[in-house]
C-alpha positions in Angstrom: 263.0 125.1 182.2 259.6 126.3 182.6 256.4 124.2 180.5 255.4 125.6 177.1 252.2 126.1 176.2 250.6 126.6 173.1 247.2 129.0 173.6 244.7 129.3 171.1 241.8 131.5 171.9 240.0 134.4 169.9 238.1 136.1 173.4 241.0 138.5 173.2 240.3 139.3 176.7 239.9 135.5 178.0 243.2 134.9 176.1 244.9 137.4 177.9 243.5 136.4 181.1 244.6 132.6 180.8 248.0 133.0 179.7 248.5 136.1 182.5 247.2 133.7 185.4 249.6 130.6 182.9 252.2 132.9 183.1 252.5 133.9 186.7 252.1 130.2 187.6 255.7 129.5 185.7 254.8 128.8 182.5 255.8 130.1 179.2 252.5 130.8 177.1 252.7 131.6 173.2 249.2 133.0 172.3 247.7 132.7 168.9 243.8 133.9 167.8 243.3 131.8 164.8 243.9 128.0 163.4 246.3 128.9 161.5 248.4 131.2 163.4 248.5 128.0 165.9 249.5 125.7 163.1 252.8 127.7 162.1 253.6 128.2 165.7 253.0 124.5 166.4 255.7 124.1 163.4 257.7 126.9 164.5 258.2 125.5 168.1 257.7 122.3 170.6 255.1 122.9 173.2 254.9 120.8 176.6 250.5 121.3 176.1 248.2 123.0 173.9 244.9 124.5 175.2 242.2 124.8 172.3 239.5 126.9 171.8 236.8 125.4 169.5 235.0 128.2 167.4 238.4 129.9 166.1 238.7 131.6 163.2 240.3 129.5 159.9 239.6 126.6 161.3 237.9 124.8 164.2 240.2 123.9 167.6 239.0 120.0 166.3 240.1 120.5 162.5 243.6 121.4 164.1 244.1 118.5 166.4 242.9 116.3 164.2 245.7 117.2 161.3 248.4 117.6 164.2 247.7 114.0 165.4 247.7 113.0 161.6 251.2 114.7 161.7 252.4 112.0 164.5 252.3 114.6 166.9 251.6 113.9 170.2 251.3 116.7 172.4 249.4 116.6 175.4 246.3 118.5 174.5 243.3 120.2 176.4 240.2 121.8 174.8 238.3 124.8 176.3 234.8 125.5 174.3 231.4 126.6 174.9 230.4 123.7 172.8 228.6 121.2 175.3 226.7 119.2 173.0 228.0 115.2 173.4 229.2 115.2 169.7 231.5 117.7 170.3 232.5 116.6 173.7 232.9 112.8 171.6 234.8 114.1 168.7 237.1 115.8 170.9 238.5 112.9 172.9 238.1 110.7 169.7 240.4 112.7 168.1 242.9 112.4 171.0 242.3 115.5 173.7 242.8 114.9 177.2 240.6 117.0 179.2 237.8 119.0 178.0 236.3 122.2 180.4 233.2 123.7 179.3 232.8 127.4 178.8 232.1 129.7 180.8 234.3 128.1 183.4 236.4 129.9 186.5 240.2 130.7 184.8 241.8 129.0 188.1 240.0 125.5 187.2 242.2 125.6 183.8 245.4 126.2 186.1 243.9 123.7 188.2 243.5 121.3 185.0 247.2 122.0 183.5 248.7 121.3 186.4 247.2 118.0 186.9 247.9 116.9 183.5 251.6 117.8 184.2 252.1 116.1 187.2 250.5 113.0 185.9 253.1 113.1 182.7 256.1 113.1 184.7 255.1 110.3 187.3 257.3 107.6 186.8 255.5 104.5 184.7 256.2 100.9 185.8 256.4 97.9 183.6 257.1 94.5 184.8 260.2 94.8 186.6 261.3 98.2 185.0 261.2 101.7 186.0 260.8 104.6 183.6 261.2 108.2 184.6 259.9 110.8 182.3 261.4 113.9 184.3 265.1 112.2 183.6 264.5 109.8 181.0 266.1 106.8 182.6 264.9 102.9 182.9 265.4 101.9 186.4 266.1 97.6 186.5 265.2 97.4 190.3 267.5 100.0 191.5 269.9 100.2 188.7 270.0 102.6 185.4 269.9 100.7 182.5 272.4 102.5 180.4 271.2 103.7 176.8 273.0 105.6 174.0 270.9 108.5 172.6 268.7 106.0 170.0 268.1 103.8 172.8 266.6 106.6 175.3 264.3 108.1 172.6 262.9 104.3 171.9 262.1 103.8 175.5 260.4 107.3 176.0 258.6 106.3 172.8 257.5 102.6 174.1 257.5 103.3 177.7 254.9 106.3 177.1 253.0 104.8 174.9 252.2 100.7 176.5 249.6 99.4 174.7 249.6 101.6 171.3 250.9 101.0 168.2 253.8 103.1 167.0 254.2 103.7 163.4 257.4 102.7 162.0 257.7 106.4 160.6 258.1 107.6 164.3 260.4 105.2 165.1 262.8 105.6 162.1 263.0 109.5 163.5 265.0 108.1 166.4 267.5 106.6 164.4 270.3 108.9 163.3 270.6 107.4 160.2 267.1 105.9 159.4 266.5 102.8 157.6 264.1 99.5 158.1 267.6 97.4 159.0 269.3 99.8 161.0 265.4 100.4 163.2 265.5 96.3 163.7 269.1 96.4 165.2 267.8 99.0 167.2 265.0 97.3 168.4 267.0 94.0 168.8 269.4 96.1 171.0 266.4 97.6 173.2 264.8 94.1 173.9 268.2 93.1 174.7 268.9 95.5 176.9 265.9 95.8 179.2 264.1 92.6 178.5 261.0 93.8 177.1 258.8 92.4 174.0 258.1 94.2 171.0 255.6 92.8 168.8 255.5 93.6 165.1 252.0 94.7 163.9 252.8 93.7 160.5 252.2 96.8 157.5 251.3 99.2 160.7 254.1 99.4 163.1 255.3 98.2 166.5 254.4 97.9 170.2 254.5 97.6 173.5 252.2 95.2 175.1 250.7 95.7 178.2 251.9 93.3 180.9 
């Protein structure tokens, strides 16, 4: 299934550009002008990577991230601006982008850029003596699978992703099919059980993975 991508630009004719080269590259590009256009489609749909303009009309490529990462959404996220000035550069990656390319800038460096930022999200991510695969979703214990029912495999995307960061207790509850504070502990019980790992309780805020 080819990569969505979520393109917010108002250069009508750059927009059209990027998600043309996007496009005959394999992925599937929904193209919006304005902040808010990008905010219903951003409801409306899941997207694999949003690129960013800045200077958009509604509101700023920054104003949008920032409520989207408010929103416990996590998506992989690159900004493209003309904006060079170290504030903006700062607030950007403060806010939680991962790659920021300065206009005017040669459309094949943005392939360039997306690509790499894909491949590095579906190398597999190694934790003590585990093995987690983001292009299957399975924990590897040397060799074998670890088998997990359907709460268990969104917990270890979740923790296995995410090493080192807190997780609020909101997210975690939306893996549960039945959501609850008892039935997330017996969830959690289950996961340590299962593959051995710690989670600590950040008391008030939420849980996490520690880094070995």
């Amino acid at each position: 299934m080819a990569k969505k991508i979520l393109l917010l630009e108002d250069e009508v004719e750059l927009a059209e550009t990027l998600q043309e080269l996007l496009e005959e590259s394999g992925y599937a590009v929904s193209m919006v002008h304005t902040g808010n256009d990008a905010v219903d489609a951003s409801y409306e749909s899941v997207y694999d990577l949003y690129i960013f303009d800045i200077n958009v009309p509604d509101m700023s490529g920054l104003e949008l991230l920032e409520s989207l990462r408010r929103a416990d959404d996590r998506t992989p996220a690159i900004f493209i601006s003309a904006l060079i000035d170290l504030n903006s550069i700062s607030k950007a990656f403060e806010i939680g982008a991962d790659d920021y390319i300065k206009k005017p800038f040669f459309p094949q460096e943005l392939l360039i850029r997306v690509k790499a930022k894909f491949a590095s999200a579906n190398r597999d991510i190694f934790y003590k003596d585990l093995r987690y695969s983001p292009l299957d979703r399975r924990l590897y214990k040397g060799e074998s699978i670890l088998p997990q029912g359907e709460v268990q495999e969104a917990l270890c995307e979740l923790f296995m992703t995410n090493i080192g960061n807190v997780l609020d207790k909101s997210i975690l509850l939306d893996c549960l099919q039945h959501p609850s504070d008892s039935a997330l502990r017996v969830a959690l019980s289950k996961f340590k059980q299962t593959t051995g790992v710690e989670i600590k309780n950040i008391r008030g805020v939420g849980y996490m993975l520690e880094k070995s």
